[in-house]
C-alpha positions, 0 to 999 in steps of 0.5 A: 712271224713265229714270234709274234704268234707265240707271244699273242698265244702266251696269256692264253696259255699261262691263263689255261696252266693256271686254271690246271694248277687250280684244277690239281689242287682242287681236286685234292680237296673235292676227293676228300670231301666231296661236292656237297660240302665244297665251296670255292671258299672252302677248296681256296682253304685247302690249297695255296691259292686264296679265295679271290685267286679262285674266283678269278678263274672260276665263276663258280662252284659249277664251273670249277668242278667240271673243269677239274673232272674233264681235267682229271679224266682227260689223263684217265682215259689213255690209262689202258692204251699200254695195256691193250698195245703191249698184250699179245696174249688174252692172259697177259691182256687180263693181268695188265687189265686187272694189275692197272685197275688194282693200281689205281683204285689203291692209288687214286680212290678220292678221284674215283670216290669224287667222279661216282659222287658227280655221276649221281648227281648230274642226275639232279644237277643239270648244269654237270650233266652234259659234263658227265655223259661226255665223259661217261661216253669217252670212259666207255669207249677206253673200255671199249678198246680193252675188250675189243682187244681181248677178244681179237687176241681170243679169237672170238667176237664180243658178245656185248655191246659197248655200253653193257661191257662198260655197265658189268666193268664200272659196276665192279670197280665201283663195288671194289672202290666201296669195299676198299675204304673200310680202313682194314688193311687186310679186308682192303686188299682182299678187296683188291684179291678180289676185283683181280679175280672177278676181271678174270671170271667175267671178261671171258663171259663177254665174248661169243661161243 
C-alpha cells in the first residue's frame, strides 16, 4: 500500500523539485535585473534551462515570479526562529537580531532588492498583490515574534502593534539595503555600522514605560 501511494505521489513531487530548481535559478536572475526587464526568454537566457523548459512549467511571467517570491520567503521567514529561541537576555536578543540582519542584507541584497521591487508594483500589478500582502503579512508576524520576545525578556509590555514594529523595522532595513549598494566598500559596512546601531536605539523605544 505504501508503495502504491508513494509511487501516484512521485510525478507530483518531481514536478513541484523542478518547478524549485526553476525557481532557484530564476531568482538569480530577477535579483540582478529586476522584474521590469525580465522575460521568461530572458531569465531561460541566464540559467541552464531552455526557454521551452520554462515555459512548461510556468505559463507566464506572472506566475514564475510569484512562485519564486513565495519560494524564497518561505525559507525567510523561520530565519529569526534561532534568534528569538536562544536569546536569554534582551542584550544578547539585539546582537543576534541585528548580526543576522546584517548577514543577510550583505549576503542575499538581490533577494532583498527583487521582494521591494515586487512590493512596489503589486501596487500597479494586480495579479502579484494577493501574492505580496500574503507574504507581507507572514514577514510581520517574524518580526513580530522577535519584538514580543524582546519585550518578555524586558520585562515590559510592547508599546506598538504589529503592523507599526514591522513599518519602523522594514523601513530601516530597506534604507540600509539603499545604502549598501553604493559600490564603496568602506561607506558599505558603515551602512552595516549603522543598521547595528540604529536596531539597538530604536527597539527599546517599542516597548511601554
Amino acid at each position: 500500500m505504501t508503495s502504491t501511494r508513494e509511487a501516484r505521489r512521485a510525478p507530483a513531487d518531481k514536478h513541484d523539485a523542478r518547478r524549485n530548481e526553476l525557481a532557484e535559478s530564476a531568482l538569480r536572475t530577477l535579483g540582478e535585473i529586476g522584474y521590469a526587464k525580465a522575460s521568461l526568454r530572458e531569465i531561460a537566457h541566464n540559467s541552464e534551462f531552455s526557454h521551452g523548459v520554462v515555459h512548461y512549467y510556468f505559463h507566464d511571467k506572472l506566475e514564475l515570479i510569484v512562485y519564486c517570491v513565495r519560494y524564497y520567503k518561505a525559507q525567510c521567514v523561520t530565519r529569526y526562529d534561532a534568534v528569538v529561541e536562544d536569546a536569554t537576555t534582551p542584550d544578547g536578543l539585539l546582537d543576534a537580531f541585528a548580526a543576522k540582519l546584517v548577514e543577510t542584507l550583505r549576503d542575499e541584497a538581490p533577494m532583498h532588492r527583487l521582494w521591494y521591487d515586487l512590493r512596489t508594483q503589486s501596487m500597479f500589478e494586480e495579479g502579484l498583490r494577493e501574492a505580496v500582502t500574503l507574504i507581507d503579512s507572514t514577514l510581520e508576524q517574524m518580526i513580530w515574534r522577535v519584538v514580543a520576545r524582546y519585550a518578555e525578556l524586558a520585562g515590559r509590555a510592547p508599546a506598538l502593534v504589529p503592523a507599526a514594529a514591522y513599518g519602523v523595522l522594514d523601513g530601516l532595513f530597506q534604507q540600509a539595503l539603499l545604502g549598501h549598494q553604493t559600490g564603496d566598500p568602506v561607506a558599505a559596512q558603515r551602512v552595516l555600522d549603522d543598521l547595528v546601531a540604529q536596531v539597538h536605539t530604536l527597539m527599546p523605544l517599542m516597548l511601554a514605560p
